[in-house]
N, C-alpha and C positions, 0 to 999 in steps of 0.2 A: 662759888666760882666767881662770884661778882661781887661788887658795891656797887648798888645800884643808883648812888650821886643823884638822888632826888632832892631837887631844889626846892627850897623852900620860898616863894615869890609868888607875886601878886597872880601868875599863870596857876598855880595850884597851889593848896595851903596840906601841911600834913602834922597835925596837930601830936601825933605818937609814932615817934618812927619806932619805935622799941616794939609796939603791938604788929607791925610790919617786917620787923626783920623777923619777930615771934614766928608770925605765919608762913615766913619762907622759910624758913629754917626747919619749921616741924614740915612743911613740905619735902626738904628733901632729905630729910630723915626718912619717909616715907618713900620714897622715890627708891632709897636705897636701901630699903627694906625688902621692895615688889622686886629689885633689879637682883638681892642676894636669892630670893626663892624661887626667883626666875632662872636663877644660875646653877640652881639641883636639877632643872627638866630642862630637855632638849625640847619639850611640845612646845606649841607653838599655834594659834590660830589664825585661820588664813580663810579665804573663798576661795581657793586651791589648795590640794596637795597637788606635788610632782610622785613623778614615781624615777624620775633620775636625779640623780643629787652628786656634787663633786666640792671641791675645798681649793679655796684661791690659790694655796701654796704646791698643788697637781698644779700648777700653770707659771710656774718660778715667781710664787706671790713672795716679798720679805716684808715682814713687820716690824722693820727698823726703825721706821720715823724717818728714816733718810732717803733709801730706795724708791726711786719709783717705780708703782705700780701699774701705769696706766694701762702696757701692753698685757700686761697678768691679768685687769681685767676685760680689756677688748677678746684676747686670746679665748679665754673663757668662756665667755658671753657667743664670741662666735662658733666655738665648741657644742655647747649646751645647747644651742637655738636649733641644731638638729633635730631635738627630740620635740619640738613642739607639739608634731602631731600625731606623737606617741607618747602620752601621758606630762608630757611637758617636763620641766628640769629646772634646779634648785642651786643656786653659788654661795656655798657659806663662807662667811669670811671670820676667822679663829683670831680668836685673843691678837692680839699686836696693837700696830701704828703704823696705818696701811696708808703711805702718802702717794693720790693721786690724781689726774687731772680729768675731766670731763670722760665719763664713757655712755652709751647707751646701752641699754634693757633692750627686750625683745618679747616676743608673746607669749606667753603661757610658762611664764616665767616668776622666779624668786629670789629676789635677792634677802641674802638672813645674814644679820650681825648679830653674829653672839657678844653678851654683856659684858664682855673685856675687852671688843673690839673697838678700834678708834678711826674712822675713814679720818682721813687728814686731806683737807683740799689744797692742789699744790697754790703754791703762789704765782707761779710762774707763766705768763699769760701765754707763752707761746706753747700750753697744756691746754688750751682752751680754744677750742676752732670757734671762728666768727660764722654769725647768724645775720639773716638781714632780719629785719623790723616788723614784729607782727603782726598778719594784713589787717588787721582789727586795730592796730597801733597806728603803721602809717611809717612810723619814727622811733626809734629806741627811748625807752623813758629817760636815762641819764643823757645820753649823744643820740643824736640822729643819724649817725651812719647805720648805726646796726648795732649787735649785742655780741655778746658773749654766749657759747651751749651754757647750760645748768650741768654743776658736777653730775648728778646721775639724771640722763636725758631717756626720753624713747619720744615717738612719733606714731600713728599709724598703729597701734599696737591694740592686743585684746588679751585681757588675763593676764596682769602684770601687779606683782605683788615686791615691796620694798616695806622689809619689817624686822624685827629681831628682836630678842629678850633683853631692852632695855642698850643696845647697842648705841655708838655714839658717830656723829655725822659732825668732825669741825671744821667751818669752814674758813678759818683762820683770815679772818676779815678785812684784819686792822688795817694791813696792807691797802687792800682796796677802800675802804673807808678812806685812807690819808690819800690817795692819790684823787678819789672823788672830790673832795674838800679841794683841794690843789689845782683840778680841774686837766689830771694830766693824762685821762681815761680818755681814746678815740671811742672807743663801745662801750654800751652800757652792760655794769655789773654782773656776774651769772649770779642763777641764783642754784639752790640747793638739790631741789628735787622738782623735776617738773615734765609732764607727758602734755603731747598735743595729741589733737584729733584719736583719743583712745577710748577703750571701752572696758571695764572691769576693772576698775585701779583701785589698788589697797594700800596705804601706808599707815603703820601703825608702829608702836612698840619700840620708840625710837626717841634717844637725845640729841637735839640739832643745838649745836650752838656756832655762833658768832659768822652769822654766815654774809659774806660778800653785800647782799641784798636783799630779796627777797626770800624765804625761806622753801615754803610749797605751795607750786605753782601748775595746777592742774587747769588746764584751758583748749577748750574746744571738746573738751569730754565728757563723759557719759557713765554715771554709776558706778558714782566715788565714793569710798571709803577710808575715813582722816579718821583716827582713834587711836589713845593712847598717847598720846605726843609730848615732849616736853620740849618747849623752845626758847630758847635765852641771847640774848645779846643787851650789851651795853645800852641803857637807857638815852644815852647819847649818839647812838650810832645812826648813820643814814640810811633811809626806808630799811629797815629790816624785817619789813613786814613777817606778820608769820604766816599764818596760811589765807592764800586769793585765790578763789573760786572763779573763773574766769569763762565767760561764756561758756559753761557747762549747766547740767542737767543731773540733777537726782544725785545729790550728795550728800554725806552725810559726817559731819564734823563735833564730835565726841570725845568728852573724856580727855579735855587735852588743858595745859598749862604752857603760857606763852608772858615773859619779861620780853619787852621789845622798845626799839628805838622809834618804832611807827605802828600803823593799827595792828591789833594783836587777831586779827579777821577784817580783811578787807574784799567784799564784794564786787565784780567788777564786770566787764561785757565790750570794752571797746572804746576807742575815743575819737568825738565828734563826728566827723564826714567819714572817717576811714569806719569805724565802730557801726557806724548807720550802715555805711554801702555794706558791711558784711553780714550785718545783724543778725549775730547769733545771740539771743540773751543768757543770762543766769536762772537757774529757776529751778523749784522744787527741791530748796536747800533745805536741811533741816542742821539745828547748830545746837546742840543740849550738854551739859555740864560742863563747861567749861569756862576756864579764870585768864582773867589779864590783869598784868601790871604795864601801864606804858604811861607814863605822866604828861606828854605832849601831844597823845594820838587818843585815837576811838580803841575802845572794847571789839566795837564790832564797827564795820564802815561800810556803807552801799554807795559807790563810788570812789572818786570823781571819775573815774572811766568807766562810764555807764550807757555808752550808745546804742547799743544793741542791745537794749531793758534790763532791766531786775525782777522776777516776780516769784512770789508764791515761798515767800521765804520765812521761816517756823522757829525761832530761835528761843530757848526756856532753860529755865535755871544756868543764870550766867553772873558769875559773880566778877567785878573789879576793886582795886584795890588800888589806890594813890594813883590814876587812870584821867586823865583829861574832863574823856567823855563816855555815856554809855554805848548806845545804837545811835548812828548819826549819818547822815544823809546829806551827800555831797553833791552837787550836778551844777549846772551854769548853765547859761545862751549859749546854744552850738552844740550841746550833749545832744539833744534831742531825744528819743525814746520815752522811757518809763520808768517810773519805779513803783510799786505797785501789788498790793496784796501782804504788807508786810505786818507779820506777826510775832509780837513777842511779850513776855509774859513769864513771871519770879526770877526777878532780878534783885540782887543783893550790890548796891555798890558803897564804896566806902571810900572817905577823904577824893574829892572830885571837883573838879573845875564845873563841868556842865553837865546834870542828868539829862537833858533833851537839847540836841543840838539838828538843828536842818539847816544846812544852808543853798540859797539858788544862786550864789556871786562866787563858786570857787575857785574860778577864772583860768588855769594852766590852758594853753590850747596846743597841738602839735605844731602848729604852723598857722598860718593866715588865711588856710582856704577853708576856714570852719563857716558855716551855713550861719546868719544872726538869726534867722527866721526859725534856726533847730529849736525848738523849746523843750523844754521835758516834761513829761506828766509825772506827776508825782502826787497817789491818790492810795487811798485804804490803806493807814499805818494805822495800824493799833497796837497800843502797848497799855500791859494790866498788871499787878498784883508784883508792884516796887517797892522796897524801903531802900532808900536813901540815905546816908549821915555823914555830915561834915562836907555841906556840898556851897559853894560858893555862889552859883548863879546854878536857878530851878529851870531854866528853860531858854533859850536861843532861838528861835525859829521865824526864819527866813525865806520866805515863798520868793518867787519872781514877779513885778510891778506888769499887771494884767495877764500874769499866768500863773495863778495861786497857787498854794499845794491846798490839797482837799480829801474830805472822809478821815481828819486827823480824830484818833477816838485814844482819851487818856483815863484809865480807871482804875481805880484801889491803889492809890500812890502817896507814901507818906514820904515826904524829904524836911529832914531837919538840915539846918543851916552852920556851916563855920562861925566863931565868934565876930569874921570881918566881912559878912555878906555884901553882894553888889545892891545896892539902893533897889533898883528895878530886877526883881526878880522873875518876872516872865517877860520878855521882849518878845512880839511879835508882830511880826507885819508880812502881810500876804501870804496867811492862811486861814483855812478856814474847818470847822470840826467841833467835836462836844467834850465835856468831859467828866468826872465822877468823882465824890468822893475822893479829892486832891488836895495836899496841902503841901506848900501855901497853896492857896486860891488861885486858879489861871487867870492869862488874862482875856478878856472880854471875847475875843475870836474864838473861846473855847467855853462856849456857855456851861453850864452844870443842866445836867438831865441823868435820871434815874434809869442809866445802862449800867451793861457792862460789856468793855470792849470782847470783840468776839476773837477766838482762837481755834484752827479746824482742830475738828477730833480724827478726822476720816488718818490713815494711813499711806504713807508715797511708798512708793512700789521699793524705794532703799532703805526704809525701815525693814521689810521682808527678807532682804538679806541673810542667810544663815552661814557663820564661818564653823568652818569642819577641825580639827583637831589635828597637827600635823607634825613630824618631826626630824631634826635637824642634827646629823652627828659628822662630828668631822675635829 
């Protein structure tokens, strides 16, 4: 679908872009192997079944690419939300090119794209009702008036499932991209999929590509399930993050594939004064198999909107591929909170600007009434059991001047070097931590002692999760 225009410059080096396009390519050869055998069953796995189920085109749905759909799926949605508390109910949407603008979900609810289906997000802004600014934001991240809904919204909701047999979510972005560049956006960006204040949220099984902005956006929630995912946009595009965990709790981010314009997992909780007064943090994420391609961004990111903490986060087997950075750790003066309890362990990254990145001078602020006195704590990262190759600079790490980061613990890490490495390969200053069994050699703030960084074994209650077998005809 792409060319993914990775630059070859002193920001990242990619020594074989041919073993690169190799891996994407058998990737979605695969991709559309699972999407063909997924296309003989209507089953389907979910943490629901419904026991009512209906078909967008019962609602005057057209799969023209041209129709809009908006009122076919609000019609629907408010149809179906009857049955909530009678085995709950199910909206499949059939083969087409279902063009439409912002709708919300509802509880006990499913939305299913079958593998020929194409949601098309309009372009059209006045398909997209205005949002004011998340109390935990303050301010809209692009414009400070306010935002844009996200194409598929809910709120308030519990038992809300968005999945399908490899079905497709585009969010036809460019548009918005060129007008953000331009600066001719009053609101900031919607983004693709996103629930507040929810509880039981599923999305799986799903291709997102080119979306407006941020991709999935689950915040203020509670016992999240992100699996299966493939998410794409132009390596050049602005924030397209892929999936942000956002002041939520007990989630669980699996099995998924993300080319992106910005981090390909970005952690988050709030920003500054507005983040603090709300403080709700991130915590008990668990983040396992999962690949990023983003040459200017993180793998995985725990902030810069971190006011309301980060903790207790579990992230293993995470592979990157021509990727900036791995795990990296954003915050400044005025975040205040925490970050804190962070574990991660068998990482595979490849052609990389930076395997270890912290920094405490990120600096964006909403406005001027950010506290200087907020500092952030930033304490028990461990990271174990890396190889590294083709990496330009082994380490970054950047505490705050009389607010250090601490309990930095680095073990069983072998990184080999680009042919045009940076002179000083561990920079640090204002941290403090051990390390193991590391090459190259850290630098001094990270003595060598015979550990090994620690990783829990124990279980979070969304690991326990069991999805039920479910099915979809229409």
């Amino acid at each position: 679908y792409y060319s993914l225009n990775i630059e070859i410059n002193d920001r990242i080096l990619i020594d074989d872009l041919q073993v690169l396009e190799t891996i994407i390519s058998i990737f979605f050869i695969l991709g559309s192997l699972v999407s063909t055998l997924a296309g003989a069953s209507t089953e389907y796995q979910a943490i629901n079944c419904r026991k009512h189920s209906a078909v967008l085109t019962d609602f005057g749905g057209v799969g023209d690419g041209k129709t809009p759909n908006t009122k076919a799926f609000k019609a629907a949605i408010a149809e179906l939300s009857q049955y909530a508390s009678d085995g709950g109910a199910q909206l499949i949407v059939p083969p087409g090119r279902w063009l439409t603008g912002s709708f919300n979900l509802s509880s006990h609810f499913t939305l299913f794209l079958h593998k020929d289906a194409v949601l098309l997000a309009s372009q059209d802004e006045a398909e997209w009702p205005a949002f004011p600014p998340l109390p935990s934001y303050g301010v809209g991240r692009d414009e400070h008036a306010g935002r844009f809904s996200s194409l598929i919204f809910g709120t308030h909701l519990t038992d809300v499932v968005v999945t399908g047999n490899n079905g497709t979510i585009d969010g036809q972005g460019a548009v918005w991209w060129d007008k953000f560049h331009q600066k001719k956006l009053k609101l900031t960006r919607p983004y693709l999929i996103e629930f507040l204040y929810s509880d039981q949220v599923q999305i799986s099984n799903l291709t997102l590509i080119n979306s407006p902005s941020w991709n999935v956006h689950p915040t203020y929630c509670s016992n999240v399930l992100i699996q299966w995912l493939t998410i794409l946009a132009p390596v050049d595009s602005p924030n397209t993050d892929g999936i942000n965990p956002d002041s939520s709790s007990n989630v669980r981010i699996e099995d998924s594939f993300v080319v992106s314009g910005d981090d390909c997992i970005a952690v988050k909780s709030g920003w500054d004064e507005y983040g603090i007064k709300f403080g709700r943090p991130t915590q008990h994420l668990v983040i396992r198999r999962f690949t990023c391609i983003s040459p200017d961004s993180a793998t995985i990111a725990l902030g810069s909107e971190m006011s309301g903490g980060i903790q207790d986060v579990r992230a293993e087997d995470i592979t990157a591929l021509g990727t900036q950075s791995g795990v990296r750790i954003k915050t400044a003066v005025g975040r205040g909170a925490y970050v804190k309890d962070i574990f991660v362990r068998r990482m595979t990254l490849k052609t990389m600007k930076y395997a270890f990145w912290m920094t405490g001078s990120y600096g964006s602020h909403p406005d001027t009434g950010y506290d200087p006195k907020a500092l952030p704590e930033i304490k028990r990262i461990s990271y174990k059991d890396i190889v590294a190759e083709n990496v330009t600079y082994s380490a970054r790490l950047e505490g705050i001047e009389n607010d250090p980061f601490t309990g930095i613990c680095i073990s069983n890490v072998n990184i080999s070097l680009t042919q045009k490495p940076m002179e000083l390969q561990w920079n640090c200053t204002d941290i403090q931590g051990v390390s193991s069994k590391v090459t190259p050699q850290p630098c001094s703030a990270l003595p060598e002692k015979s550990i090994e960084c620690p990783f829990p074994e124990d279980r979070l209650p969304i690991d326990d999760v069991k999805l039920q077998t479910c099915s979809a005809s229409g």
